[in-house]
N, C-alpha and C positions, 0 to 999 in steps of 0.2 A: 734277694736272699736265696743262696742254696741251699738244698733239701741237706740233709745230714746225710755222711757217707756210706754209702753201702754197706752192710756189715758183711765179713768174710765169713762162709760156712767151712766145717770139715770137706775133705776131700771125696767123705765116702757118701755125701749128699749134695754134692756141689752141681752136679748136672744130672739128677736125678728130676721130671718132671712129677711136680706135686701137686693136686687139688686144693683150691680153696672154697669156699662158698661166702659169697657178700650177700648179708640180707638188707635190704633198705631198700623202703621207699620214694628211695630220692633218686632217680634214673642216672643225673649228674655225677653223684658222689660215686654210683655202683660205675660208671665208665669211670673212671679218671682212677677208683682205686684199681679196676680191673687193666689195666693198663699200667699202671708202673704194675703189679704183680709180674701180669705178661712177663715184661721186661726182664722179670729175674726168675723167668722159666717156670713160673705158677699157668697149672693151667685153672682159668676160673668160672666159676659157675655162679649166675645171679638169679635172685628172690626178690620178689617185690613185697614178699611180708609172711607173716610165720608159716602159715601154712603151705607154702611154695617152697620156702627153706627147708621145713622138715620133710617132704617128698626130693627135694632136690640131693639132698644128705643120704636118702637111704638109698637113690640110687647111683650117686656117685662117691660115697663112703670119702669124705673130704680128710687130711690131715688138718684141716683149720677152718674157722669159720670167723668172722667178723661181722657183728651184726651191730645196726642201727639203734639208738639211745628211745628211737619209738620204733613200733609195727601195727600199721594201721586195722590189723583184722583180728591181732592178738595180744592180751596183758605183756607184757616184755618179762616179766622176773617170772610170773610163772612159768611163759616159754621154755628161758635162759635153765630151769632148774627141771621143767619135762624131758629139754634135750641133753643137758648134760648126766639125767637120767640113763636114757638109753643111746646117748652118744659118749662113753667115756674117754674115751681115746681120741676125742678132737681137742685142739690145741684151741679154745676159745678167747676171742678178743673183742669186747666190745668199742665202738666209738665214744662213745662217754668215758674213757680214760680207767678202764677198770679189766683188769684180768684175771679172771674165774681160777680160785686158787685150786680146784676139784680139779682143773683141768693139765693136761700132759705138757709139761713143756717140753718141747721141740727142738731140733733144732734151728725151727725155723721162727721162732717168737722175734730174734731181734727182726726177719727180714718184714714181715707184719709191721712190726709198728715203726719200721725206716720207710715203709710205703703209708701209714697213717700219717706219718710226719711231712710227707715228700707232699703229698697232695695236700696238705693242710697250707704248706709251704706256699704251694703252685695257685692255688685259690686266692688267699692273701695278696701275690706279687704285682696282679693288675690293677688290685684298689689303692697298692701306694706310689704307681707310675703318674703323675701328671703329665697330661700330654704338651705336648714343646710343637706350638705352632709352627714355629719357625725351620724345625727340626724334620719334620714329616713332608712326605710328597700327597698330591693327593691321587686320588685312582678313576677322578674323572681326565681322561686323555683328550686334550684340546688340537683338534689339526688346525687353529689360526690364532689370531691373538684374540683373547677372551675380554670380553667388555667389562667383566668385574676381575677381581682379583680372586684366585683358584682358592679349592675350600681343600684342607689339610684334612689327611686321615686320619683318626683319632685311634688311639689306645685305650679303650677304655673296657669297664667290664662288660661284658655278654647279658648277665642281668637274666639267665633262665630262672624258670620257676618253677618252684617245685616246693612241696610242703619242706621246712627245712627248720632242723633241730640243733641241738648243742651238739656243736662236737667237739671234746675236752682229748688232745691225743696222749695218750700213755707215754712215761718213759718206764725202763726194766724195773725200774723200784715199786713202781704202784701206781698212781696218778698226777697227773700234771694238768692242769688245767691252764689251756693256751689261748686259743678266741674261735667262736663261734664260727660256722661256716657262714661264707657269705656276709662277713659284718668285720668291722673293724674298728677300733678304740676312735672316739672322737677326735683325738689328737692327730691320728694320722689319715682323716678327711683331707679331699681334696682342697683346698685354699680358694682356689681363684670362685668367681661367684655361679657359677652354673655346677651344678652336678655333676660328678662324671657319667653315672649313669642314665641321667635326663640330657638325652643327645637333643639339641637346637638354640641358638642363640637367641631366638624371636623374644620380644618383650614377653609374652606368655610364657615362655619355655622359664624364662630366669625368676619372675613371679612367682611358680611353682617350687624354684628352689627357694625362692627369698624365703617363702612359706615355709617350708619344710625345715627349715633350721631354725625361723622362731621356735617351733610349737615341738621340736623333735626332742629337747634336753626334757619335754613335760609330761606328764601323766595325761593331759587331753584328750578325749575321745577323739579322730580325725573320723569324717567320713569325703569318701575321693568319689566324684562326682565325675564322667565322662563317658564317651561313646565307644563302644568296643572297639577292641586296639588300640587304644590309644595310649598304653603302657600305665594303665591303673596300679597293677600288681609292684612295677618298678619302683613307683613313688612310694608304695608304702614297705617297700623293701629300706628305701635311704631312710624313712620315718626310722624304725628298725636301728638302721647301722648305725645315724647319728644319736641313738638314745643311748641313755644311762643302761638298757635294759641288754645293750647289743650282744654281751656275751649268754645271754639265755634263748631259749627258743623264741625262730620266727615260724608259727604255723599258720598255715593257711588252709585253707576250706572254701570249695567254693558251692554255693547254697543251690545253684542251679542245675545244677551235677549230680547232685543225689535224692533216689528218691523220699517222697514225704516222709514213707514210713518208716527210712532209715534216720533220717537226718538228728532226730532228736540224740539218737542211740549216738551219733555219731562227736555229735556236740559233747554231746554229755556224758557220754560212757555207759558200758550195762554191767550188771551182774553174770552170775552165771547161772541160765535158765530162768533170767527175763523176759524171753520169748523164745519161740518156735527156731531154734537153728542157734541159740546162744549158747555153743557147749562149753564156752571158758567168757569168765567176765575180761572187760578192755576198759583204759585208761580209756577218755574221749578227746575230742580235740582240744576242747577248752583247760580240762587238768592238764593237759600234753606243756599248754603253752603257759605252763607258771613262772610266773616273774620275769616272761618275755614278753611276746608282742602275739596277739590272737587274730588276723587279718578273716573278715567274713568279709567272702566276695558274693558279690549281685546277691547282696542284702535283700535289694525289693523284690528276690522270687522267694523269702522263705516265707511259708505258710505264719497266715494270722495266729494261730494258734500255741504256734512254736514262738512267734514273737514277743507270747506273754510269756512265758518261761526264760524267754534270753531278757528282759527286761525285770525279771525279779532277779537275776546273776548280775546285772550291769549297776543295779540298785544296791545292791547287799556284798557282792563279790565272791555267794557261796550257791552250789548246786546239789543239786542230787544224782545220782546216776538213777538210769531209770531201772527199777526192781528195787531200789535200797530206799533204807525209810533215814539213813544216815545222812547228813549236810557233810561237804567238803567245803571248805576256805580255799580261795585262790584269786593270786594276784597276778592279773592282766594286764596290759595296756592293749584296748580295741581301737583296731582300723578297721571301717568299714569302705564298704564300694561299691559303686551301681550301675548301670548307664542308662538307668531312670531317673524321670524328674521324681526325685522321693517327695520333695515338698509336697508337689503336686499331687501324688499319689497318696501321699497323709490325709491330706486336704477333701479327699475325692471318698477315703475309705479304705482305700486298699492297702494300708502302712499304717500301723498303730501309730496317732501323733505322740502320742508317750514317747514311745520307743526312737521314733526321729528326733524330737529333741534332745533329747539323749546320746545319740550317735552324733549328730552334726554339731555339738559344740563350737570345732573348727571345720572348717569346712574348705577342700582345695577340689577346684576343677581343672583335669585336661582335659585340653586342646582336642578340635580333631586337625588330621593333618591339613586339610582344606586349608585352615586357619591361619598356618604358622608353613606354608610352603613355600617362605625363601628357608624355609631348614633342609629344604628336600636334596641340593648336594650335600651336606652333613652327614645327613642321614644314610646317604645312598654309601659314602667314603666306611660309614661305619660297618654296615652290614655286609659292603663288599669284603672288609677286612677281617670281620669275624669269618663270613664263606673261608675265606683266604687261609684261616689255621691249618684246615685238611685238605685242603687243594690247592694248588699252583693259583695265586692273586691276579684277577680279573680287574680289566679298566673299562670305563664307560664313555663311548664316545659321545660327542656333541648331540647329534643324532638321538641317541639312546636316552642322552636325559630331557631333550627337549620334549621328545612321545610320554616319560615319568612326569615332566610339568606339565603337561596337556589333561594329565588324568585328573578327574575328578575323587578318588580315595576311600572312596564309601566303608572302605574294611581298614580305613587309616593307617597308621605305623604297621600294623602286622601286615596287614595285607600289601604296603609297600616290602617289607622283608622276603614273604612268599615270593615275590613280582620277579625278585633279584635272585631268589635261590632257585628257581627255574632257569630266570632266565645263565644262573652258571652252568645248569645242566644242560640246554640247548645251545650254548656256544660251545660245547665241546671240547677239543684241543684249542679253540682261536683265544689266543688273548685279551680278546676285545669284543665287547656284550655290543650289540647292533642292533639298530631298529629290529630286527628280525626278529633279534631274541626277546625284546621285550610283548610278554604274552599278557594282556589281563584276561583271559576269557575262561581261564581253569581257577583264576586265585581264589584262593579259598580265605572268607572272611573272618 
């Protein structure tokens, strides 16, 4: 699919460099839109959430802004109506498919949302390529004849993570609602039986998809049980794509990240002047993700305490924000994740048994890569060839994977990724990654 054509500006704005500002906290979404902008001579400036936008605005006075359907540290509508406050003259665009009618239109409105379009486009393209074995070379380079038959490079998605919301893109009349970032209509799922984004053939690896397409059309609690790195977050991205739910938000949270005496606030949202430093109330994570999917990551660090209050949400389906005495309704579907034995930690005290029974109704474990390392050329084809988008494609000689089979993996998939993205910094100009280059003594787990 190509993006929709450029739109043609006047003459007397045509090569005129213009500001824009992207607020989101999706790192992903803020490159990819800042990048086509580039392209059409936007110079662009990025926010990771309201308060960074509104300093970033007052000091590079933007003709436009495009902000995210959430912001992690501020209400989005009171924002959206502070700034259009004392920002009257920006050309405002949100990702949720809606154009602030207060705001100036431009001439640059159609070029905004032919670059929401183009990357909505771009995102999409990879999830409905199936890869063609037969079609691909692969980028481990063999100087003899090889004992098994070579493993082909896959096309598939990149699979970053990042908390990730609705994005619905705008056409000039008002809203359009198109599909979700990072998710795609059931229908046009890969086919054949492995995942595209669950890279390995190993009996385990297919298990995991087998799984994931029973229980994906369902409303079932999943909790995803594995060892760090081992692509926890991916699996429950496909739970996500393959559901009914795929065109509404996929948020994520991860419990071990923030501290105690945010986390509640964070879940759950506050008021304003619920505590010390609360000067505007905020949506929380869980209202964020209505009628999508709410993923808690390393469920087993969130305090006991907090467990009893996510455990009257998962029961009932309604919250409080913290300072309000008001209930909210909302509808979730929870993936949880750990790379703790939760049974066992239920078991011991340390995990409300309520609350796990609760979460692990179904229950899928990855691998570590130890386990499933005939995937390890797969894998290495894969991540060589995502490296490979912004740099000249790197091969892996014999050499180079036999020292990758030798390793023992302790920081599994990720830490295999790290292995490889050094090692393309350390080969340099050579086209070929070498015993030499492969380092594990900086990977970081």
């Amino acid at each position: 699919m190509q993006p929709s054509t450029v739109p043609a500006l006047p003459a007397s704005v045509r090569f005129r460099m213009r500001t824009a500002l992207v607020a989101s906290a999706d790192g992903n979404f803020r490159q990819k839109l800042s990048q086509v902008l580039g392209g059409l001579r936007w110079q662009v400036r990025e926010a990771e959430g309201g308060a960074q936008a509104w300093a970033e605005a007052n000091a590079s006075m933007p003709e436009a802004m495009i902000v995210d359907t959430w912001l992690p540290d501020l209400e989005l509508s009171e924002f959206l109506s502070d700034f259009r406050g004392s920002f009257p003259d920006v050309d405002l665009v949100t990702a949720s498919g809606s154009v602030a009618e207060e705001s100036p239109r431009g001439p640059y409105r159609q070029e905004l949302l032919y670059a929401l379009r183009s990357i909505q486009e771009t995102d999409t393209a990879a999830w409905n390529a199936v890869p063609s074995l037969a079609a691909q070379s692969s980028t481990v380079e063999s100087t003899e004849a090889p004992a098994e038959p070579s493993v082909p490079a896959l096309g598939v998605h990149d699979g970053e993570s990042a908390p990730i919301v609705l994005s619905r893109i705008p056409d000039e009349a008002g809203t359009l609602p198109i599909r979700p970032r990072s998710s795609i209509p059931m229908n046009e799922a890969c086919s054949t039986e492995r995942l595209p984004e669950l890279v390995g053939n190993a009996d385990c690896m297919l298990e995991i998809s087998r799984r994931v397409r029973l229980v994906a059309p369902r409303i079932t609690p999943v909790l995803i049980e594995g060892p760090t790195g081992s692509g926890k977050e991916l699996v429950a991205e496909a739970l996500h794509r393959l559901s009914k739910r795929s065109r509404k938000p996929f948020v994520a949270i991860n419990c071990a990240a923030i501290p105690e005496a945010l986390l509640e606030a964070e879940l759950f949202g506050h008021t304003r002047g619920a505590f010390t430093g609360a000067v505007q109330g905020r949506t929380g994570r869980i209202e964020a993700a209505d009628g999508g999917t709410l993923f808690l990551d390393e469920i087993g660090e969130m305090p006991l305490g907090l467990q009893a209050k996510l455990l009257r949400f998962v029961e009932c389906g309604e919250l409080q924000r913290v300072g309000d005495n008001e209930t909210v309704k909302v509808d979730v579907r929870i993936v949880a994740a750990t790379h703790r034995q939760l049974a066992q930690q239920a078991q011991d005290g340390g995990f409300r048994a309520d609350l796990y029974y609760r979460l692990a109704v179904f229950l899928i474990r990855t691998p570590a890569l130890a386990d499933h390392t005939q995937d390890l050329p797969l894998l290495v084809n894969h991540f060589l060839e995502k490296l490979g988008r912004d740099t000249p494609l790197k091969r892996l000689d014999q050499g180079a994977l036999a020292k990758l089979a030798a390793h023992n993996w302790p920081g599994n998939v990720r830490e295999l990724e790290h292995v490889l993205e050094r090692g393309v910094i350390l080969a340099g100009e050579s086209p070929r990654l070498t015993t030499r280059d492969i380092d594990f003594g900086l990977a970081v787990n």
